[in-house]
C-alpha positions in Angstrom: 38.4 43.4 46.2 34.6 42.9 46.4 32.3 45.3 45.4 29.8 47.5 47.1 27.1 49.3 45.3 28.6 52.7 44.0 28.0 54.4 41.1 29.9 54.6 37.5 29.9 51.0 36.5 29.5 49.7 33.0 27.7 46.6 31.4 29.6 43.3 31.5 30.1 42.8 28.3 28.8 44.6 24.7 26.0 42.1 24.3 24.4 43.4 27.9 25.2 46.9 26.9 22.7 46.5 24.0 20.2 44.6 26.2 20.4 46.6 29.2 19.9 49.8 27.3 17.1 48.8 25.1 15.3 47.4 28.1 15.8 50.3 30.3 15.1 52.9 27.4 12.0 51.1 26.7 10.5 51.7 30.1 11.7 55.0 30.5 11.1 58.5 28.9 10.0 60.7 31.9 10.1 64.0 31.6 11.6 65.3 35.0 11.4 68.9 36.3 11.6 68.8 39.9 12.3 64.8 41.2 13.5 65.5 44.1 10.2 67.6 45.9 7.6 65.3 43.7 6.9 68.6 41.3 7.9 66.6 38.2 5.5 65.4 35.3 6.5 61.3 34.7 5.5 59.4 31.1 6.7 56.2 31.3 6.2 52.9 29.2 5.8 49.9 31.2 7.3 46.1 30.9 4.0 45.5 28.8 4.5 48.5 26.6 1.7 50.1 28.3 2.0 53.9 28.9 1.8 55.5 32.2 1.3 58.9 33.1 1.4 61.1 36.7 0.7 64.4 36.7 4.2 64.3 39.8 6.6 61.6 40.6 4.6 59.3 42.6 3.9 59.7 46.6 1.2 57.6 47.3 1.8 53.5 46.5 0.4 50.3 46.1 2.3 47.4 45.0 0.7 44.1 44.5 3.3 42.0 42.9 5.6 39.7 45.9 8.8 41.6 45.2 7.7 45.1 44.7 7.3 46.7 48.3 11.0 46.1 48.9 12.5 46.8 45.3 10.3 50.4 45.6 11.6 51.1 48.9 15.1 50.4 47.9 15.4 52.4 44.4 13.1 55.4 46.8 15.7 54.6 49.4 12.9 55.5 51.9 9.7 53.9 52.6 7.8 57.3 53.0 5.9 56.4 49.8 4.8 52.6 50.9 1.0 52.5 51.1 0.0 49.2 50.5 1.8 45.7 49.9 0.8 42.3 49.4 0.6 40.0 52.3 3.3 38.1 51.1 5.6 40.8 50.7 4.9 41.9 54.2 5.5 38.4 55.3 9.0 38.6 54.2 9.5 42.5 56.2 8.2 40.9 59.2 10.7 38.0 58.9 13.3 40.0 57.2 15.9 42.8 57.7 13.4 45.8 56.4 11.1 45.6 59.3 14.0 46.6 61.2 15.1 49.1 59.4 11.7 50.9 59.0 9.0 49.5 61.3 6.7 51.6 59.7 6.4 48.8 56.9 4.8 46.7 59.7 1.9 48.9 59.5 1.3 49.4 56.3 -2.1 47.6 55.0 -1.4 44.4 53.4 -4.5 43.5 52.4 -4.6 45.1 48.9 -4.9 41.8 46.4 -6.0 37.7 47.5 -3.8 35.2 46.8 -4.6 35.3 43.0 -3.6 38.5 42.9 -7.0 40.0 42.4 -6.8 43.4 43.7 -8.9 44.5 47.2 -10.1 47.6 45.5 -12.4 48.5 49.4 -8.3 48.2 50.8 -7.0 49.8 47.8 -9.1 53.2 47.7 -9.0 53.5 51.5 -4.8 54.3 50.9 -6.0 57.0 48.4 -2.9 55.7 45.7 -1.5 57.8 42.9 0.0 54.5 41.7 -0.7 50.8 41.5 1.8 48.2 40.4 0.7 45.0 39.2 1.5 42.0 37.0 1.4 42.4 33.8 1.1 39.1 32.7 -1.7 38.0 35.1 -4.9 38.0 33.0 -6.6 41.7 31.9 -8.7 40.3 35.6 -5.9 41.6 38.0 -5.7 45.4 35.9 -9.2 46.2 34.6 -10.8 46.9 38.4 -7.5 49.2 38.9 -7.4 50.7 35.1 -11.9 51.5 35.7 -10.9 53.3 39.0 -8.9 56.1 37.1 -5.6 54.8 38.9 -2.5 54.8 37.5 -1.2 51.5 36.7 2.3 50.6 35.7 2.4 46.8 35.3 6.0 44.8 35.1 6.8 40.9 34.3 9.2 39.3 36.3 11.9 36.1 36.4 14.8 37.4 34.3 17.4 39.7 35.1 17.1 42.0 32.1 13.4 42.8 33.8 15.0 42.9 36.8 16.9 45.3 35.6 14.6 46.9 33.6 11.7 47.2 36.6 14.6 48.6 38.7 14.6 51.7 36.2 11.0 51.8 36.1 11.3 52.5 39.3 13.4 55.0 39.6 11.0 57.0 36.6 8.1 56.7 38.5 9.8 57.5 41.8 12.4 60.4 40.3 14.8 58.0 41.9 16.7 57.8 38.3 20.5 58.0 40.0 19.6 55.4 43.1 18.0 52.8 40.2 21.1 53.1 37.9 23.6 52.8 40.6 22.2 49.5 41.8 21.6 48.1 38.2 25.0 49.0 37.5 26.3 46.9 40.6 24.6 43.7 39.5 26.7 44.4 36.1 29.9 44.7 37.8 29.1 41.7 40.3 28.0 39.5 37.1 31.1 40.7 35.0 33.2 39.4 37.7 31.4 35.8 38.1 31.6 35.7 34.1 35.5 35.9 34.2 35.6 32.9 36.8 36.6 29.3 36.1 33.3 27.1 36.9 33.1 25.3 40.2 34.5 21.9 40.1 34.0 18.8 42.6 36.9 16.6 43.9 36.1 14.2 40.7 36.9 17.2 38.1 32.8 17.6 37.3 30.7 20.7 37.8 29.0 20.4 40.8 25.2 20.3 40.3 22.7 22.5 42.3 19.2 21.7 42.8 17.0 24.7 44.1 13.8 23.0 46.2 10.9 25.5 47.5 7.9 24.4 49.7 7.4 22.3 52.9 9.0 18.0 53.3 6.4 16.5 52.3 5.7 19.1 49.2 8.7 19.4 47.1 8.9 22.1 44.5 12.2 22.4 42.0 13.0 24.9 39.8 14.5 24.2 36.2 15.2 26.1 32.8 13.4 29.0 32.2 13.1 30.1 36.1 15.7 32.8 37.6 17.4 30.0 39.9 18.7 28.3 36.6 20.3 32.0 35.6 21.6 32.3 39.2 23.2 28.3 39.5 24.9 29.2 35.9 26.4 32.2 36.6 27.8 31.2 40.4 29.8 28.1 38.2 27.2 25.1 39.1 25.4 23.1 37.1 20.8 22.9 37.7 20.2 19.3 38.7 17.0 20.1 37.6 17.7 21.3 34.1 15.7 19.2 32.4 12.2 20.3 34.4 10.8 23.5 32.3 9.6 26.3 35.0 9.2 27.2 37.9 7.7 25.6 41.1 7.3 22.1 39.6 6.5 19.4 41.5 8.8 16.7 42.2 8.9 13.7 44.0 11.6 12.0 46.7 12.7 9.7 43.7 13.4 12.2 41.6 15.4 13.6 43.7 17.3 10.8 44.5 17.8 10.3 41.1 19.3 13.9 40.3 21.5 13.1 43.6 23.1 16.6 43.8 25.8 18.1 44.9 24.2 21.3 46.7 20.6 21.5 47.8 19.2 25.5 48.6 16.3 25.9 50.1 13.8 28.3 49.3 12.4 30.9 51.5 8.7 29.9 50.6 8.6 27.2 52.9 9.7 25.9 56.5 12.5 23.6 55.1 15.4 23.8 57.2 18.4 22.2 56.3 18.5 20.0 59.4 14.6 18.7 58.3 16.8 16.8 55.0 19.6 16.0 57.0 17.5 13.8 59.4 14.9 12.4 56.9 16.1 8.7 55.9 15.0 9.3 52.5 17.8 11.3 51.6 20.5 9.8 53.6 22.2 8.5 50.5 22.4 12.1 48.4 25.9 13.5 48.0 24.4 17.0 49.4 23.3 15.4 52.8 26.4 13.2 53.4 28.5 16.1 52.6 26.7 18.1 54.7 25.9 20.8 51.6 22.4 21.4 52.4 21.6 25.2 52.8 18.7 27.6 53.7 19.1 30.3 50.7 19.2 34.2 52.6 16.4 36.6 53.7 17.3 40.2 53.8 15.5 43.1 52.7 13.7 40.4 50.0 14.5 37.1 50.0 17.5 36.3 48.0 15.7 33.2 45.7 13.9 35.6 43.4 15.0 38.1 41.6 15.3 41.4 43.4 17.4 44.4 44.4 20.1 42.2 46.4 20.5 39.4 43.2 24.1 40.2 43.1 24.6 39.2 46.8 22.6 35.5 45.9 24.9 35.3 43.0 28.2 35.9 45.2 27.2 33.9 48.0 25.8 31.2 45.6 29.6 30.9 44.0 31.0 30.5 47.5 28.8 27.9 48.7 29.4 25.8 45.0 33.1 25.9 45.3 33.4 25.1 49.3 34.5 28.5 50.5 33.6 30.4 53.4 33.0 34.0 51.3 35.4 36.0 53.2 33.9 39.8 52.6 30.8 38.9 52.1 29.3 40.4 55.3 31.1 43.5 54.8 29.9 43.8 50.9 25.7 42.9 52.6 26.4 45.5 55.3 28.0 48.2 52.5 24.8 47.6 50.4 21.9 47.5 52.6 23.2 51.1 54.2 22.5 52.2 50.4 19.5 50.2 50.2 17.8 51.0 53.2 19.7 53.8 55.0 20.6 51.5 58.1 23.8 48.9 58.3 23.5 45.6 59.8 25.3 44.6 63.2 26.3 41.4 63.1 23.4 39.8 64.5 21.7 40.8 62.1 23.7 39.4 59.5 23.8 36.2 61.3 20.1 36.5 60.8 20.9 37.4 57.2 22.6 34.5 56.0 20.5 32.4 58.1 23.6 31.0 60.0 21.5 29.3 62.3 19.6 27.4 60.1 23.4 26.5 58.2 24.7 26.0 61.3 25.4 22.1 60.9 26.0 22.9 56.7 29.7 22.9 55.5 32.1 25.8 55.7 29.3 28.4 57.3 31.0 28.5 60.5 32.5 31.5 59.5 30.8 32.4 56.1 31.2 36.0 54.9 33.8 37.2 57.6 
């Protein structure tokens, strides 16, 4: 049976015991007294060993980094405490499922930081914070204006899931929200556990079928390779990264090189326009396995979207393994719907899981005709 985010789950395995609990302990030594009604005294270390102290658990903030409005919303499991986002962060509320299940978040300013993420300290004061989160491995730039002000800052670093995890439980410090941030790290353990005891994907020919993850616009491709989070993802759903020999993140790439990786699966990102029906009908690619197979897929957009790492990984990584091995998911709406009424206190109809999975987009994509029912 699939499962839904609920509490008492261990680590996978001993090895992410000793991670998972050496991250997480190293973020967090609050000293709670009264979480629930804000009364409570937080000292926390951040993901850059910095220390951070409120005189209550916070009520009043500001996140700058992409991912950070939604994951705070989810471990507060309210958005009562949202002040200020990034514009890109509200870009993916107005496209995504949170705007619908608090429209409030369409209001809130999102004008807090530039593209650089250089923070708007006018916009930033004006929301009167008790906390700012930023990137901690950004430059001292992005953090000295904030650190001058007399604002709390707790800064986290991103792309892996151990500081996924670990930014989850920051969270949940900062926010007295300790119970809501374990149960949902303790789902992505028991989601991985159970991907780790499958048998890899294969193809028809016996081989691992190779995934290549592309962001940006047609005539701007961007792949990920080692060292990003989709190369943790494609491993652990049973795939092989086309792109495993490009180091990072959002490197360019050109239409040859694509050709020549000539996957099996092509997911596209939710940081550009690409549909899968813009690759199906551009003659460059009509010799890749992915098109002619018709394995060509738009990647999620729910609360966050699903690409980077967030609080809804562990749905990428289950619907990841069913699209890899050519199966339709069966649960999988079920499992999104049992997780977002944690998450965000409202379930999904299913239109808006349609909108979801992005079954319109996947529309003409194999086996999605009925994915996750």
């Amino acid at each position: 049976m699939r499962s839904s985010i609920r509490p008492g789950r261990l680590c996978a395995t001993a090895a992410a015991v000793i991670l998972c609990t050496s991250l997480v302990t190293a973020c967090s030594s609050s000293t709670p007294q009264d979480a629930s009604s804000g009364k409570a005294g937080v000292d926390v270390t951040d993901l850059t060993g910095a220390r951070v102290h409120l005189d209550q658990t916070a009520q009043r903030v500001v996140t700058i980094p992409l991912p950070a409005a939604s994951m705070l919303v989810a471990v507060d499991g309210t958005a009562d405490h949202l002040v200020g986002m990034n514009s890109a962060s509200m870009t993916a509320i107005e496209n995504g499922f949170l705007g619908e299940a608090y429209p409030q978040l369409l209001d809130v300013p999102s004008d807090v930081a530039g593209t650089d993420f250089a923070p708007n300290m006018e916009s930033i004061m004006r929301t009167d914070p008790d906390l700012v989160i930023q990137w901690g491995d950004e430059g001292s730039g992005v953090v000295d204006p904030l650190t001058q002000s007399g604002i709390p800052v707790a800064q986290i670093t991103y792309g892996t899931q151990e500081r996924i995890e670990a930014i989850t439980a920051l969270y949940g410090e900062l926010l007295g929200k300790q119970d809501r941030a374990r149960r949902i790290v303790d789902t992505m353990h028991e989601r991985r556990a159970e991907l780790e005891r499958r048998e890899p994907a294969t193809t028809a020919d016996g081989t691992q079928p190779s995934v290549l993850y592309l962001r940006g616009d047609k005539d701007a491709f961007n792949a990920n390779g080692t060292n990003s989070y989709n190369h943790f993802t494609t491993e652990l759903a049973g795939a092989r990264d086309a792109a495993e020999k490009v180091n990072g993140s959002s490197v360019a790439v050109s239409p040859e090189q694509i050709l020549a990786w000539d996957p099996d699966v092509i997911l596209l990102g939710n940081f550009g326009q690409m549909t899968p029906e813009d690759l199906y009908n551009d003659l460059r690619f009509a010799e890749l396995k992915a098109v002619q197979n018709r394995q060509v897929y738009k990647v999620p957009l729910g609360g966050y979207r699903w690409d980077p790492p967030s609080q809804e990984s562990s749905l990428m990584w289950t619907w990841l393994a069913a699209v890899v091995r050519g199966e339709s998911a069966p649960g999988l709406r079920e499992m999104i719907a049992d997780d977002y009424e944690f998450l965000y206190n409202k379930r999904p109809d299913d239109t808006q899981l349609d909108q979801i999975l992005q079954t319109e987009a996947n529309k003409d994509s194999a086996n999605y005709a009925d994915f996750g029912r």
